[in-house]
C-alpha positions as CSV (number, residue, x, y, z in Angstrom):
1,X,42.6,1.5,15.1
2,X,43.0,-2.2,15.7
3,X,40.7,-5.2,14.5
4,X,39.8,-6.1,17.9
5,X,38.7,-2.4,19.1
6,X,36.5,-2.1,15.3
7,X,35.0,-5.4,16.5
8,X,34.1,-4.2,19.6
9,X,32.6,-1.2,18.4
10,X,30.7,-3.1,16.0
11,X,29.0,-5.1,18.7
12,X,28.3,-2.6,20.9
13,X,25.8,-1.1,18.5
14,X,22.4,-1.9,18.9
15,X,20.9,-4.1,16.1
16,X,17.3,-2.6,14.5
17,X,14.3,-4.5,15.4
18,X,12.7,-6.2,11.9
19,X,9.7,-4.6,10.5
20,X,7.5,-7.6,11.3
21,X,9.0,-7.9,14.8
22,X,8.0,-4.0,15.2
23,X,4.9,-4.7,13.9
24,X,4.2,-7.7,16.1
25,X,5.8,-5.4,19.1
26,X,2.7,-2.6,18.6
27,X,0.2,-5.1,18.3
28,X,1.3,-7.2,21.7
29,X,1.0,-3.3,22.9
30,X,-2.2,-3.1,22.9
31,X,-3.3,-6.8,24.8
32,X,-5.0,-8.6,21.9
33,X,-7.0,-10.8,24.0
34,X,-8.1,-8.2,26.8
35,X,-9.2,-6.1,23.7
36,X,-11.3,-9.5,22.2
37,X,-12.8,-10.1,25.9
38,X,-13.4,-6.3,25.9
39,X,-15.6,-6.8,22.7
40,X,-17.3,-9.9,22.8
41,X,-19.6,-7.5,25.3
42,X,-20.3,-4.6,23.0
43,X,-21.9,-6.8,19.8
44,X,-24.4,-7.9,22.3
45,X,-25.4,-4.6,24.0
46,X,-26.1,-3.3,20.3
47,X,-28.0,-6.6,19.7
48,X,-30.4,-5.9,22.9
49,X,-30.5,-1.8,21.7
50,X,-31.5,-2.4,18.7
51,X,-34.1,-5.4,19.4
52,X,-32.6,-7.1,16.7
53,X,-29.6,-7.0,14.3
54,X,-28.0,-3.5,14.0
55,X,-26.6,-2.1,10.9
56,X,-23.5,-4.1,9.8
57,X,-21.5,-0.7,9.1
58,X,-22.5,0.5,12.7
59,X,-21.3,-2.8,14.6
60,X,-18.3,-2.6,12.2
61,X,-17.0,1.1,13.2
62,X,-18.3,0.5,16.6
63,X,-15.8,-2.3,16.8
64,X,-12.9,-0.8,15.3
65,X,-13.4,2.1,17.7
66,X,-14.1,0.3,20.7
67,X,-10.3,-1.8,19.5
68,X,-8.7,1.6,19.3
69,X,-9.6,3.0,22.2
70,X,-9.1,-0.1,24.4
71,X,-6.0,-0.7,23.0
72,X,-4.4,2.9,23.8
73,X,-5.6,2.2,27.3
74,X,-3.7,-1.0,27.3
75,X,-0.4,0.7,25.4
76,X,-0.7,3.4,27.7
77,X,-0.7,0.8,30.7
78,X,2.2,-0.7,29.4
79,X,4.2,2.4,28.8
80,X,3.6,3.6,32.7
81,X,4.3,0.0,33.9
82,X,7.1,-0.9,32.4
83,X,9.4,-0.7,35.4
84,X,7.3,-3.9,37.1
85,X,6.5,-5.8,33.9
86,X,10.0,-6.2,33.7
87,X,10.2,-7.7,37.4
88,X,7.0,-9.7,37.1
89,X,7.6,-13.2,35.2
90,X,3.8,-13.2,33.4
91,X,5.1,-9.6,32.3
92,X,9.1,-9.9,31.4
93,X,8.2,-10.7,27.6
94,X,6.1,-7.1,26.9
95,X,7.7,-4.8,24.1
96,X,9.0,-2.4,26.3
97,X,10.5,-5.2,28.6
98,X,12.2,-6.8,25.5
99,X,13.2,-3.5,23.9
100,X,11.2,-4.2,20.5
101,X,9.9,-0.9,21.4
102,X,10.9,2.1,22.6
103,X,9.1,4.3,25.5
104,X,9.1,7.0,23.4
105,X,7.7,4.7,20.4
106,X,4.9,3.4,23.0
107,X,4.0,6.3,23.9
108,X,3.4,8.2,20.7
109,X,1.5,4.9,19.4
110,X,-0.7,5.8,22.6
111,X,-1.4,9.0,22.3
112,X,-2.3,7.8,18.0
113,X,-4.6,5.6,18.8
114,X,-6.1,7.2,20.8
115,X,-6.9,10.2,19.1
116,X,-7.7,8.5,16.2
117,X,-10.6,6.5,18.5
118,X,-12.2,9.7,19.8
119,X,-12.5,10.9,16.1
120,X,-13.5,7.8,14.7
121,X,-16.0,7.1,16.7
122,X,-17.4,10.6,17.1
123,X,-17.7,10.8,13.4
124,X,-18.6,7.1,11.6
125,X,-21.1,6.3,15.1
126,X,-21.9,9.3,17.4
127,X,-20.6,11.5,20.3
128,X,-22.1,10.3,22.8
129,X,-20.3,6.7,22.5
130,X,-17.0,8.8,21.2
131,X,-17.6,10.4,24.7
132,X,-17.7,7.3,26.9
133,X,-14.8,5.4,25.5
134,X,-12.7,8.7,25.8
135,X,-14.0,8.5,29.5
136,X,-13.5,5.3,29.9
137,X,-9.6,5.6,28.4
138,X,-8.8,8.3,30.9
139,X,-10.7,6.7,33.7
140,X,-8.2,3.4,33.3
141,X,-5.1,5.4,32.4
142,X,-5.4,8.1,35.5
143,X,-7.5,6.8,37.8
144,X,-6.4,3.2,37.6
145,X,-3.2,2.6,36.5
146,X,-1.4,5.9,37.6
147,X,-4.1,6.1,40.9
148,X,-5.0,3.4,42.3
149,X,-3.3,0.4,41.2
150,X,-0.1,0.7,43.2
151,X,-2.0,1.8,45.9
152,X,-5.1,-0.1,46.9
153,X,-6.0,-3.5,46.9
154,X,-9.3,-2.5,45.4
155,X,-7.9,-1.3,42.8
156,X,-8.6,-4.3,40.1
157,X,-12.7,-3.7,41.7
158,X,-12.5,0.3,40.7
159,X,-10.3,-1.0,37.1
160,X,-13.3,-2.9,36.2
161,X,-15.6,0.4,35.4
162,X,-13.3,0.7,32.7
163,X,-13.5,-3.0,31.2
164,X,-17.5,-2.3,31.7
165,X,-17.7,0.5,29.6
166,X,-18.3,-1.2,26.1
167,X,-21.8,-2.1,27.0
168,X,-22.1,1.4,27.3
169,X,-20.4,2.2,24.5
170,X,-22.7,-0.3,22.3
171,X,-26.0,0.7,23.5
172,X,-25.0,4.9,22.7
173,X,-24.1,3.5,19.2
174,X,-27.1,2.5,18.3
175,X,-29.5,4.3,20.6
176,X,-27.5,7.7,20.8
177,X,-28.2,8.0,24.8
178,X,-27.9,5.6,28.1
179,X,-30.6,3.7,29.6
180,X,-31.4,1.0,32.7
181,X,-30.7,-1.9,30.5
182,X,-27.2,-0.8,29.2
183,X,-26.6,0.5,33.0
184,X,-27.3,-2.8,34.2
185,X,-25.1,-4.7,31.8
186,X,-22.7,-2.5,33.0
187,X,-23.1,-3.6,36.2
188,X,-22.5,-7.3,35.3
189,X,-19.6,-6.7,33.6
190,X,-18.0,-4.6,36.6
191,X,-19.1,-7.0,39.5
192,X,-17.5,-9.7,37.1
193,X,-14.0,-8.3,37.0
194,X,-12.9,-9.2,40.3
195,X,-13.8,-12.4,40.9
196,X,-12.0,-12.8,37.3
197,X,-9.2,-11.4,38.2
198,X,-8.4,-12.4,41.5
199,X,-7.6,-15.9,40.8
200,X,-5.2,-14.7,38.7
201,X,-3.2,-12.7,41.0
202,X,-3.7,-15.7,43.3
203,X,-1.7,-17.6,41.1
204,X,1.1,-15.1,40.4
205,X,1.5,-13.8,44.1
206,X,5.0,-13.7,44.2
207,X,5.4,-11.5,41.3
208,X,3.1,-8.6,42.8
209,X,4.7,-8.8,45.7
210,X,7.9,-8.4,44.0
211,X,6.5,-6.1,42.1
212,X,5.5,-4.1,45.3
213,X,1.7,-4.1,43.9
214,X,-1.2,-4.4,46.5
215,X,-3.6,-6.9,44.6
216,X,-5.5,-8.4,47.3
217,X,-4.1,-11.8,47.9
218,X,-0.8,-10.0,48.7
219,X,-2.2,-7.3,51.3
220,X,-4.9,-9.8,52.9
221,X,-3.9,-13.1,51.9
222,X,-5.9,-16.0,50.3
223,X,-8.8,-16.5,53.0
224,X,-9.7,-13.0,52.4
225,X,-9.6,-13.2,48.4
226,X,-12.0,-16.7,48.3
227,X,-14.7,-14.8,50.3
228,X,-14.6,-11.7,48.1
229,X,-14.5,-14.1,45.0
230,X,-17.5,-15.9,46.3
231,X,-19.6,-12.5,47.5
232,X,-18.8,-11.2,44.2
233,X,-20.2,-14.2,42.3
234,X,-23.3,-14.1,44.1
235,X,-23.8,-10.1,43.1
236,X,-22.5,-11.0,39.3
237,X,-26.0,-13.6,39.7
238,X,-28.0,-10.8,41.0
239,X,-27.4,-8.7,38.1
240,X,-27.3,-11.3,35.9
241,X,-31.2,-11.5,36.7
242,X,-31.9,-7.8,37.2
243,X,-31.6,-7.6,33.6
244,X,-34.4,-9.9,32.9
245,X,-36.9,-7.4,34.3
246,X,-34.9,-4.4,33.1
247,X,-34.7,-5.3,29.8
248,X,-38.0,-7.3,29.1
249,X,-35.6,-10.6,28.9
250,X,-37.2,-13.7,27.8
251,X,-36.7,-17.4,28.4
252,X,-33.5,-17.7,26.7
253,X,-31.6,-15.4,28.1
254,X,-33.9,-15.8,31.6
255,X,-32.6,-20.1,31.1
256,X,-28.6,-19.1,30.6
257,X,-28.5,-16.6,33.3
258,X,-30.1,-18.9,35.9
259,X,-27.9,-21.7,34.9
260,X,-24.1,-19.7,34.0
261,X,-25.1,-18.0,37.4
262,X,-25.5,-21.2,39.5
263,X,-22.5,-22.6,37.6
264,X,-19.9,-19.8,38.4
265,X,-21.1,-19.7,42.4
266,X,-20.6,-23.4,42.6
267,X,-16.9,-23.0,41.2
268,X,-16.3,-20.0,43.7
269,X,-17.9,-21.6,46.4
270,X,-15.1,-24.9,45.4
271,X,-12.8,-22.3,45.1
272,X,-13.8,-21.1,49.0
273,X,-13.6,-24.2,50.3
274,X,-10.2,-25.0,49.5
275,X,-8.6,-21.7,50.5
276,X,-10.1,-21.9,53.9
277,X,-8.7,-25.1,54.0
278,X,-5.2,-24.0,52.9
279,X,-5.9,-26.0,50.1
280,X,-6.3,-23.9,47.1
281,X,-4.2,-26.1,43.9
282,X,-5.6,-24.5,40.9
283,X,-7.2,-21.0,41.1
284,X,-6.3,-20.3,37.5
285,X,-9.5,-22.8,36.9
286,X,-11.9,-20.4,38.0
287,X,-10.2,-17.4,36.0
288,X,-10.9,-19.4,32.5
289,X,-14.3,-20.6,33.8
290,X,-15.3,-16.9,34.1
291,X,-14.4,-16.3,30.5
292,X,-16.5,-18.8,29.6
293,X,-19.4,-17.3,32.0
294,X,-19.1,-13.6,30.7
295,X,-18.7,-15.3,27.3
296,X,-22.2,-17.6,27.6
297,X,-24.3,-14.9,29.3
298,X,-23.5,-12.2,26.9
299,X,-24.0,-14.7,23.5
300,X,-27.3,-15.3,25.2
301,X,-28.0,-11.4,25.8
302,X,-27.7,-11.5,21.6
303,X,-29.8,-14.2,21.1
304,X,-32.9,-13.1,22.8
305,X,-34.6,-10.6,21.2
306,X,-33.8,-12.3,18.3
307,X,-35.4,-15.6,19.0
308,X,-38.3,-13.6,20.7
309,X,-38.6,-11.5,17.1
310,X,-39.2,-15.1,15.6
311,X,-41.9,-16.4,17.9
């Protein structure tokens, strides 16, 4: 055999992925900064259960649960979309799409973590929230991303019960059941997700409709998306200040929600403006603003019942 053919050969074998680079790979797998949004709403819900500061070693497994599970949802989501993350630019550098992972490694890491989040949770918290973040994983893997997210442009609105559920998930931990305040909170977060989301799909159009996917803008254009956005932000206001009855809220949170909730309509309502005018420049501004929103009204959620407990 020739030098030329043994160098060929040589370079047409695959070269391993590092360890660190694998590591890194499993960890993008599992969308880091969705899983941080996802839990900057549970701490808070445990906060408002508890009327004060839970158990350290509650919020702790609570948290490492709520990670797992969210992040098999995402790995899963990953896994099933691979063929249009690798078409979309905002998606061409996922594991899968870079071939630092395997499907089948994706897929078992799935399945892993999520098992391990059913168990964990069922047995350092309870069952009940070990049921609802099972429920919630199943609910975003079938329904949403194998159901309805290639085939209606609602499908980010029906996506967002499963972004929701942490609220759910905090207030079982510490209270072992489900109540009007967590239901409510709920609610927020679910009425929140598309007016978070749509700007973003605003801003990467082309790749969805590369991508064959039916995210609003792409089905009914950006007229339609600026008056959902700003319908949406009105309701995310109305249950912003349901909870203040609900719940027994006082002036702290009462003060945030009234002012967050006035704050995000008058960015939608700019955001309306300019896409009726066939002016829209920067939609991606109202997509960070409503991190910032969800972020505000939820520290503030926290913060009540234990300012009231000092007064």
């Amino acid at each position: 055999m020739s030098n030329s053919t043994l160098s060929g050969s040589a370079k047409a074998q695959p070269t391993a992925t590092p360890p660190l680079r694998k590591l890194k790979a499993y960890l993008a797998l599992t969308k880091p900064r969705v899983i941080e949004l996802l839990l900057i709403t549970t701490v808070p819900a445990m906060v408002l259960a508890a009327n004060g500061l839970p158990d350290f070693w509650l919020v702790l497994a609570t948290l490492i649960g709520g990670a797992f599970s969210a992040g098999s949802a995402n790995a899963f989501n990953c896994y099933i979309d691979a063929d249009i993350d690798k078409i979309m630019g905002r998606t061409k550098n996922r594991p899968l799409v870079t071939g630092d992972l395997t499907g089948r490694e994706a897929l078992w890491f799935s399945w892993l973590i999520g098992i391990v989040s059913v168990f964990w949770l069922g047995l350092t918290v309870n069952w009940i929230a070990s049921g609802i973040s099972l429920a919630a994983l199943l609910f975003y893997v079938f329904i949403y991303t194998l159901g309805l997210k290639r085939k209606t442009p609602q499908n980010i609105v029906w996506g967002g019960a499963a972004g929701a559920a942490p609220v759910l998930i905090g207030w079982a931990a510490v209270t072992g059941s489900v109540s009007w305040p967590a239901i409510v909170m709920f609610l927020i977060v679910f009425l929140w997700t598309p007016p978070h989301y749509w700007p973003l799909s605003v801003k990467y159009q082309s790749d969805y409709e590369l991508a064959k996917v039916p995210m609003l803008p792409v089905v009914r254009g950006t007229k339609t998306v600026v008056q959902q956005i700003l319908i949406y932000a009105w309701a995310v206001a109305a249950a912003s200040l349901l909870l203040i009855p609900v719940a027994g809220m006082g002036l702290t949170y009462a003060i945030t929600a009234f002012v967050v909730s006035a704050w995000f309509i008058a960015a939608a309502y700019r955001m309306y403006k300019e896409g009726m005018a066939g002016e829209l420049k920067a939609p991606m501004k109202l997509f960070h603003l409503s991190n910032l929103h969800l972020t505000a009204l939820f520290i503030a959620i926290a913060l009540d019942p234990l300012v009231r407990n000092l007064l």
